[in-house]
Steps between C-alpha positions, in 0.01 A plus 500: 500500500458137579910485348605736727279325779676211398899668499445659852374183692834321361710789652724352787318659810179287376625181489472376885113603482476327166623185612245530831188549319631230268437708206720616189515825341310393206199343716424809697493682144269274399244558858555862413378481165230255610331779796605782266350709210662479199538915369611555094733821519775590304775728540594745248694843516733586725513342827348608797714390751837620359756326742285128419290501165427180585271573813276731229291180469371494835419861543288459118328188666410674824301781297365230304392306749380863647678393843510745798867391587760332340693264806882445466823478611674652189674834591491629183145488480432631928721787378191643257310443816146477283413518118186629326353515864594144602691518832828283473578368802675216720309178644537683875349827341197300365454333792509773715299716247203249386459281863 
């Protein structure tokens, strides 16, 4: 997770806030993994999100983690909309939801 972390924050549209907080990709990886809980899952059989096998791993660490929502911007994973009873759903949604 912290690779992909690390691959989206280097996308283009980041860049501008990057260079005002003065922070690369690989330091805010590095805060993430420093406030975060580190979850052992694995993936095995066939994927569970079909259009993005790669997003699997953060629907596997949400039920790890036992989470009551998994928070993203990924389309492929708002289109399942939840996942073994964790709501998927969009930073406004959890905002608007939890506060």
């Amino acid at each position: 997770m912290l690779l992909e972390l690390e691959e989206v924050l280097s996308y283009e549209r980041f860049q501008n806030r990057l260079k005002v907080l003065q922070q690369t990709p690989e330091q805010l990886a590095s805060y993430a993994l420093s406030i975060s809980t580190a979850y052992d899952v694995s993936r095995s059989g066939i994927p569970i999100v079909y259009a993005d096998p790669d997003d699997d791993i953060f629907l596997l660490c949400a039920v790890e983690a036992k989470a009551a929502y998994l928070v993203t911007g990924d389309r492929h994973l708002l289109n399942m909309k939840s996942y073994c009873g964790i709501e998927i759903v969009t930073i406004d949604d959890f905002f608007i939801r939890e506060f």
